[in-house]
Z-matrix of the N, CA and C atoms (Angstrom, degrees):
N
C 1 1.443
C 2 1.524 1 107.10
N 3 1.224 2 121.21 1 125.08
C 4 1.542 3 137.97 2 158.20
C 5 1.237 4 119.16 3 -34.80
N 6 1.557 5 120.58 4 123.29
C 7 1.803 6 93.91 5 178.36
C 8 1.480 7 124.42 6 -61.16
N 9 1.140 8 107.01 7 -13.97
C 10 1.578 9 106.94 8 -170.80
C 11 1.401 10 101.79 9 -62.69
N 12 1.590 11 114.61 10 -56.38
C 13 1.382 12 138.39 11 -179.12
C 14 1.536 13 107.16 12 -28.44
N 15 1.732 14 103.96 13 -62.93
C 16 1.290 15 110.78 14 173.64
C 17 1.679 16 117.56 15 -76.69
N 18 0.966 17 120.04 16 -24.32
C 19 1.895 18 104.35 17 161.80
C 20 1.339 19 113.58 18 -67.72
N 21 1.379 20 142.18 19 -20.45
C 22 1.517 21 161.83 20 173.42
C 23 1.665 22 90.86 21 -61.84
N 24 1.044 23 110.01 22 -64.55
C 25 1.889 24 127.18 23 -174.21
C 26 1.476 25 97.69 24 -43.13
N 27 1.441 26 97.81 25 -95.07
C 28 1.746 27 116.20 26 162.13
C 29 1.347 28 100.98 27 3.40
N 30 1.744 29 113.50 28 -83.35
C 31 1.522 30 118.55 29 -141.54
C 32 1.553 31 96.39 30 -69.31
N 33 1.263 32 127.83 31 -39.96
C 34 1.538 33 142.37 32 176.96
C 35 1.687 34 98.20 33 -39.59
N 36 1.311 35 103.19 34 -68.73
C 37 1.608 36 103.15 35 -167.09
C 38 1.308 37 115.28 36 -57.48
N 39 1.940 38 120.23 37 -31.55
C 40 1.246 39 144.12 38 -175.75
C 41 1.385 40 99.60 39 -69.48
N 42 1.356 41 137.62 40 -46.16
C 43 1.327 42 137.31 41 -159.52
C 44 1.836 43 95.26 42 -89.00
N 45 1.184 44 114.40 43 -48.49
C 46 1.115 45 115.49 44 -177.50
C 47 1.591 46 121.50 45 -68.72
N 48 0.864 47 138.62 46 -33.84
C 49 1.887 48 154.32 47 157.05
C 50 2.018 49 103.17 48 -58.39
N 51 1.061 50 79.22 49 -13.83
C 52 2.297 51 61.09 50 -179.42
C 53 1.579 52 90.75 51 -129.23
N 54 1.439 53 131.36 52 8.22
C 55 1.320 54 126.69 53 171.48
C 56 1.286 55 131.17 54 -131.72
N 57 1.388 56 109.10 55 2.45
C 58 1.772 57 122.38 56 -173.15
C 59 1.728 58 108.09 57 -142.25
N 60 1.020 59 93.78 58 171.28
C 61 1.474 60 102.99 59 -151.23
C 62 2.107 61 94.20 60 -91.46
N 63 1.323 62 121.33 61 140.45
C 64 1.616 63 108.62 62 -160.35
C 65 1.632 64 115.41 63 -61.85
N 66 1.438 65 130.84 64 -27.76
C 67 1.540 66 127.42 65 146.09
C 68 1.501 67 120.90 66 -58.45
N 69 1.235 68 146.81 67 6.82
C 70 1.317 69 155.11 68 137.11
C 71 1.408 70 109.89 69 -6.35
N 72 1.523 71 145.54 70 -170.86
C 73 1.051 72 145.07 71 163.40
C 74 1.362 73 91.59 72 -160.54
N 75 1.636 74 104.59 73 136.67
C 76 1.785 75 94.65 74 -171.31
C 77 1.870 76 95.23 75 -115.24
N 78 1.320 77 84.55 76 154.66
C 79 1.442 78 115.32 77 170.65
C 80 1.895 79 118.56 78 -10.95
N 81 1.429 80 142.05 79 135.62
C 82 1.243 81 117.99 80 -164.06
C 83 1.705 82 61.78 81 -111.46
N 84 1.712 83 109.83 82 159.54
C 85 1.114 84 131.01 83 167.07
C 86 1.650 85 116.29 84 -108.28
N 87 1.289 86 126.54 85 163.26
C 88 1.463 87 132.73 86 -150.02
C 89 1.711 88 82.59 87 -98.14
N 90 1.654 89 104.51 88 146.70
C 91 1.109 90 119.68 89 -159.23
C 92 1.184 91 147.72 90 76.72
N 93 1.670 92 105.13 91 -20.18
C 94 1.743 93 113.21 92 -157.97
C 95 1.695 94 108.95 93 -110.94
N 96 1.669 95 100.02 94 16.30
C 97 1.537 96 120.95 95 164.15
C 98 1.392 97 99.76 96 45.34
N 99 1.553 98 112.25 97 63.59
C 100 1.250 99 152.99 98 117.69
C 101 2.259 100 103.85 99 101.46
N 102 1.487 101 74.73 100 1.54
C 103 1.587 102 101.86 101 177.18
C 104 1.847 103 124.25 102 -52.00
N 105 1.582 104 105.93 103 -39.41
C 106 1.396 105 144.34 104 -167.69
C 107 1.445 106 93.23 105 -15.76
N 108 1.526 107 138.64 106 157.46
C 109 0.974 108 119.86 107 141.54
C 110 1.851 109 109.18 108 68.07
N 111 0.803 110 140.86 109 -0.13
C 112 1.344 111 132.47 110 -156.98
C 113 1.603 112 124.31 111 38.00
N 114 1.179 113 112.05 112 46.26
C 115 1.493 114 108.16 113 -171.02
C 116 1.471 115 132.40 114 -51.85
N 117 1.735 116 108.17 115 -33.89
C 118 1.221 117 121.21 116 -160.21
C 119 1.694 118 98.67 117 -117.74
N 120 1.702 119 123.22 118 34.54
C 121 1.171 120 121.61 119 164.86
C 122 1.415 121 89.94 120 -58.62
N 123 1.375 122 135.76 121 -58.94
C 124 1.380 123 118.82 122 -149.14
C 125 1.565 124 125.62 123 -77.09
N 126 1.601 125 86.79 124 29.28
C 127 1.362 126 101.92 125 177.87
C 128 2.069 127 113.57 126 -126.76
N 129 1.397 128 102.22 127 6.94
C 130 1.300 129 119.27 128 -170.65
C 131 1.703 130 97.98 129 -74.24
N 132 1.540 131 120.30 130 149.45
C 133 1.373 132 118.99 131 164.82
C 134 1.344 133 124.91 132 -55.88
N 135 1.532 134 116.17 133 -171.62
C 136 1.702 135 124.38 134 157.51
C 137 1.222 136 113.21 135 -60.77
N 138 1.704 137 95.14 136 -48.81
C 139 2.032 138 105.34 137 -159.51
C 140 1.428 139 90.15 138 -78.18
N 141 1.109 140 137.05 139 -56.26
C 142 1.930 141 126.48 140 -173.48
C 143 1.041 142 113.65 141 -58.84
N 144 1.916 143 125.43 142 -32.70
C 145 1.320 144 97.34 143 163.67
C 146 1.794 145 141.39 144 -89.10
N 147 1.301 146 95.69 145 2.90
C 148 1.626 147 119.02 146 157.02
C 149 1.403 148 120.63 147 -87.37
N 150 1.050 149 139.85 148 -22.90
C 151 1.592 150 134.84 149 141.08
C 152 1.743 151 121.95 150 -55.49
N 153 1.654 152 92.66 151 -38.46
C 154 1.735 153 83.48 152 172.37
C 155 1.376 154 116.63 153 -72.93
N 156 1.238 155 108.91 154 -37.16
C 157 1.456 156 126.53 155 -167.76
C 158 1.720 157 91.49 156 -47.62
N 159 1.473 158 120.58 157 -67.31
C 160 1.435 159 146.39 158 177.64
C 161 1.860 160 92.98 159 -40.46
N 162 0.858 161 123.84 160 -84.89
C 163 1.608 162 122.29 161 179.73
C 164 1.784 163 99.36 162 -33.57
N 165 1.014 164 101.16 163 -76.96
C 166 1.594 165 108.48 164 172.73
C 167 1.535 166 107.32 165 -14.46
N 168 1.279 167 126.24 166 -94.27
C 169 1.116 168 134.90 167 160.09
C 170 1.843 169 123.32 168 -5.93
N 171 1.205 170 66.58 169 -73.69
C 172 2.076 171 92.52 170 -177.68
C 173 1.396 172 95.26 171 -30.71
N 174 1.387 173 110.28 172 -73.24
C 175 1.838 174 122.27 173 -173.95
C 176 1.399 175 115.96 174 -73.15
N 177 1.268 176 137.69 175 10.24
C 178 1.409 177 147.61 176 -155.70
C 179 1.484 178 113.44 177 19.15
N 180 1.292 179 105.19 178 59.30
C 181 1.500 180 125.55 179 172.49
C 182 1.763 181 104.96 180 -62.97
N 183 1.309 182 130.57 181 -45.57
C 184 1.555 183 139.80 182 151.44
C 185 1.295 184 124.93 183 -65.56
N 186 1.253 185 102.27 184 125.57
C 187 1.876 186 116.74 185 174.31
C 188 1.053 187 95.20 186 -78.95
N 189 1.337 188 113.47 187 168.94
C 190 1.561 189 150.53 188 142.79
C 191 1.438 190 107.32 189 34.10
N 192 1.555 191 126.53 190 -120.86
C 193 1.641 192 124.49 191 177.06
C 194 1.004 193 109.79 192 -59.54
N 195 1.496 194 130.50 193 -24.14
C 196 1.736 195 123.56 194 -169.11
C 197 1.898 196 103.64 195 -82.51
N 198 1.245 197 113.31 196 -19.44
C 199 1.435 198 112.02 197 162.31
C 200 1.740 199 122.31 198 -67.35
N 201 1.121 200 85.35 199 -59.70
C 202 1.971 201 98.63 200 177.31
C 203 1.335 202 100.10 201 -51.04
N 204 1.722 203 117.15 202 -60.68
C 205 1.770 204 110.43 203 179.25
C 206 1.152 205 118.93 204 -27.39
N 207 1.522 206 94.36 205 -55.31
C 208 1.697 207 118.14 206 -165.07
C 209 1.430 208 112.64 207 -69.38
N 210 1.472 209 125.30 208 -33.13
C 211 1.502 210 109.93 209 154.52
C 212 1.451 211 133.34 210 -56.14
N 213 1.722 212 117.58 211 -34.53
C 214 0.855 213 112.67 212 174.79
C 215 1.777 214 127.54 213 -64.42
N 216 1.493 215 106.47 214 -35.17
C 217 1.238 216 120.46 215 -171.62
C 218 2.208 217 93.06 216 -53.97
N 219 1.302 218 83.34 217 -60.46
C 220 1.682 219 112.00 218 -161.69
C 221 1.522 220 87.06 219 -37.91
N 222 1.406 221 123.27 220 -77.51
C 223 1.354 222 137.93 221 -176.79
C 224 2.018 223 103.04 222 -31.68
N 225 1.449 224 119.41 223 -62.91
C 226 1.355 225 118.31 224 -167.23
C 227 1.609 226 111.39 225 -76.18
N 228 1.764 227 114.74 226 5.74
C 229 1.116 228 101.78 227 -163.43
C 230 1.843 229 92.86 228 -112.56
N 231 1.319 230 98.34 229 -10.89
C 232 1.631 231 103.59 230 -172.66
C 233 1.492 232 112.89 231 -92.23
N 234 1.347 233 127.11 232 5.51
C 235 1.265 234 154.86 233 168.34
C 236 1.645 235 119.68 234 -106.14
N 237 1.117 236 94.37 235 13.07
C 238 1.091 237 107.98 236 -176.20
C 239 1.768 238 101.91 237 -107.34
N 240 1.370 239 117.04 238 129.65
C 241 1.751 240 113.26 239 -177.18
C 242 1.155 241 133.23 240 -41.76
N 243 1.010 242 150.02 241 93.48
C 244 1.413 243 134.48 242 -152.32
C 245 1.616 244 140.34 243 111.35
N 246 1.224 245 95.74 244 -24.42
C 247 1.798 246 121.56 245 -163.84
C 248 1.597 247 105.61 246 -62.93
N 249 1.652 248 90.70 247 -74.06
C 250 1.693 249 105.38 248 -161.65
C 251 1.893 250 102.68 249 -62.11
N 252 1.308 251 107.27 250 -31.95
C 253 1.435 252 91.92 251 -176.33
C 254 1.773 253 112.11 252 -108.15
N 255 1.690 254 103.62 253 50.61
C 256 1.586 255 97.87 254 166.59
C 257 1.435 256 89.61 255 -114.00
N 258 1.968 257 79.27 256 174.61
C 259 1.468 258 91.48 257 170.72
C 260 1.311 259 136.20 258 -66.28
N 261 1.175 260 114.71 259 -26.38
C 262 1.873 261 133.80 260 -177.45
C 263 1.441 262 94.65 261 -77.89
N 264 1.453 263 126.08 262 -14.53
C 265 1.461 264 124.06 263 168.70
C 266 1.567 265 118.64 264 -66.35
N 267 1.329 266 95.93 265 -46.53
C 268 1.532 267 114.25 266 -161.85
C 269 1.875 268 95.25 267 -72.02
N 270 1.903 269 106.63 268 -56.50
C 271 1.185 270 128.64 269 169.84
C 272 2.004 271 102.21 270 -12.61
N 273 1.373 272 106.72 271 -77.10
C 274 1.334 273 135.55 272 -152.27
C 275 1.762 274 98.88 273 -75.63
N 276 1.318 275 112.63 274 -27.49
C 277 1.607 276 101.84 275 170.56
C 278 1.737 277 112.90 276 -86.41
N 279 1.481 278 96.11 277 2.96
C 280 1.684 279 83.19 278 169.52
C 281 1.601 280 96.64 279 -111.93
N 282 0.906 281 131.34 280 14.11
C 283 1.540 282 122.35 281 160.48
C 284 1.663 283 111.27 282 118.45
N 285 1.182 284 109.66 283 -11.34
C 286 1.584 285 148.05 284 -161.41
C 287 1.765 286 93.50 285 -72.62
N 288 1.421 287 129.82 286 88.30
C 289 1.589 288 126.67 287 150.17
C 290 1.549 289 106.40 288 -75.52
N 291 1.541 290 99.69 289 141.79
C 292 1.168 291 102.26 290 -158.33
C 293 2.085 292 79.57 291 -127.23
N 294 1.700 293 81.09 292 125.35
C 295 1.791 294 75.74 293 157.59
C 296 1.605 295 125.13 294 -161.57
N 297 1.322 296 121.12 295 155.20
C 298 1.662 297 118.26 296 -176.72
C 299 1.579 298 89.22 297 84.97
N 300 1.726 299 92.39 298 138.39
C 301 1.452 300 109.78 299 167.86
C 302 1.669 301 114.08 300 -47.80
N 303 1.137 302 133.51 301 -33.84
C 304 1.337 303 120.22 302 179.89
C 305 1.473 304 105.15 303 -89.68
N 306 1.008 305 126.34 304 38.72
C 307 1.949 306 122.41 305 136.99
C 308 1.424 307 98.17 306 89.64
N 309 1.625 308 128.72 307 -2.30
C 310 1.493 309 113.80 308 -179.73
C 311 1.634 310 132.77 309 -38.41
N 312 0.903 311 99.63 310 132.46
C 313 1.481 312 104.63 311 173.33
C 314 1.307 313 149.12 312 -111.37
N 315 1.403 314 138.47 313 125.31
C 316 1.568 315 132.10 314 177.71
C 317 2.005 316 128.24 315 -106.88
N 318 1.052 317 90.68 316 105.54
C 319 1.757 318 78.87 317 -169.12
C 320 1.443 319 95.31 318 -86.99
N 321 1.603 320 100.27 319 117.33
C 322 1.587 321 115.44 320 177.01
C 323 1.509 322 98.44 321 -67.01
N 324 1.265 323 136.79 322 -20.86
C 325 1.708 324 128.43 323 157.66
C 326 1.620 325 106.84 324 -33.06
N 327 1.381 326 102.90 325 -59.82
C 328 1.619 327 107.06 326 -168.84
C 329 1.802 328 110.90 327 -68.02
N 330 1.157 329 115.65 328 8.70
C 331 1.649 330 116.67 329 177.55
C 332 1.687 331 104.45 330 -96.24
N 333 1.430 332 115.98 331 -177.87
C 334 1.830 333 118.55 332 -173.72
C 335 1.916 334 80.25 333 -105.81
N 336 0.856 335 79.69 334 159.54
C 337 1.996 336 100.81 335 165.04
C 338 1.828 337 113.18 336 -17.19
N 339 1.874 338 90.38 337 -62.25
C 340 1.679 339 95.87 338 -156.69
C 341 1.428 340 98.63 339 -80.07
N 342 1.505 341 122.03 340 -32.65
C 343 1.445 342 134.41 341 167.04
C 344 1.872 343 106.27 342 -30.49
N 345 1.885 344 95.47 343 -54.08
C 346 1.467 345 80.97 344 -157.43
C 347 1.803 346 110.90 345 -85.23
N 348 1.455 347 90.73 346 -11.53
C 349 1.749 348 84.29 347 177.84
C 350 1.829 349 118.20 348 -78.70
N 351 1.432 350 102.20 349 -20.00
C 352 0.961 351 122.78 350 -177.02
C 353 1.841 352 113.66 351 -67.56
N 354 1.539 353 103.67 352 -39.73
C 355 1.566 354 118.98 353 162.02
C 356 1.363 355 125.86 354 -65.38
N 357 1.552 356 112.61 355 -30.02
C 358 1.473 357 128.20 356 -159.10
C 359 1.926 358 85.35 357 -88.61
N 360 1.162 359 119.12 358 -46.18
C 361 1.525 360 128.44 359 -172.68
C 362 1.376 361 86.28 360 -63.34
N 363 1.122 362 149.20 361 -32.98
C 364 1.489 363 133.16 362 -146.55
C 365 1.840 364 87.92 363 -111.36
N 366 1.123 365 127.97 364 -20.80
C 367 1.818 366 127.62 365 -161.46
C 368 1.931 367 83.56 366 -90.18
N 369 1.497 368 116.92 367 -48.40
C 370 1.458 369 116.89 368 -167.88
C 371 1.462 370 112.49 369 -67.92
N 372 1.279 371 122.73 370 -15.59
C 373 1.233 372 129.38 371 175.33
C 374 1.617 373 108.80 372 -88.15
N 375 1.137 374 104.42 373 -41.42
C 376 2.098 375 100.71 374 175.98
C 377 1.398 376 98.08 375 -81.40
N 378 1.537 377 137.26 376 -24.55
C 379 1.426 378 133.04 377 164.86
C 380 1.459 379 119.10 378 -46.43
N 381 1.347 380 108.32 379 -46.79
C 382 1.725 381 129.68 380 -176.32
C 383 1.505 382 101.52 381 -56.14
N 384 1.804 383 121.35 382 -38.41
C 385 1.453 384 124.33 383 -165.96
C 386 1.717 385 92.07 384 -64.11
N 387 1.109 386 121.97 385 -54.29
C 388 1.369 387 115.94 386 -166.31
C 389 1.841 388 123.13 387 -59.78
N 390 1.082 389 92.65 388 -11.38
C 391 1.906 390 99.31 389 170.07
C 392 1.120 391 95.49 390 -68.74
């Protein structure tokens, strides 16, 4: 990713977090094959968002209560039938958000630091829908 690409990202998530409500869906930006902004988290699975959650974790992408939350979610979602052994499971422990029926992808590798905690806060919150 281009830095510009990713200051475009940045400013998207920045404009969108101090002006929209936290189920919002932000803006897809030109180029980023419709990804922009994370638009279509709210279209990510159980198992991808419990592998990210798990990556999340892994790298301490979550502060303080949003970590502890985030174990708990992680923990009730991997007990769940099916989860730990899909693919969007496996997907999401390599960093891999997976979203929209055609298989799009985001490697939170390819984001800066605040990008990725900033994504991981946004995957633990559509994680929470599935309890």
């Amino acid at each position: 990713m281009t830095r510009s690409r990713a200051f475009l990202l940045f400013a998207a998530f920045a404009a969108a977090s101090a002006s929209a409500p936290a189920s919002a869906q932000f803006p897809s930006l030109p180029g980023m094959g419709g990804l922009g902004g994370l638009s279509g988290i709210s279209s990510m699975g159980m198992g991808n968002a419990a592998g990210v959650l798990g990556y999340c974790l892994q790298n301490n992408l979550l502060g303080g209560a949003s970590a502890g939350g985030a174990t708990n979610v992680l923990s009730s979602l991997t007990k769940k039938p099916g989860v730990a052994g899909s693919s969007g499971y496996t997907a999401g422990q390599a960093g891999n958000i997976l979203t929209g029926k055609s298989g799009n992808a985001l490697s939170l590798g390819s984001l800066s630091g605040d990008m990725k905690s900033q994504a991981c806060g946004m995957v633990l919150k559509q994680a929470q829908k599935f309890l």
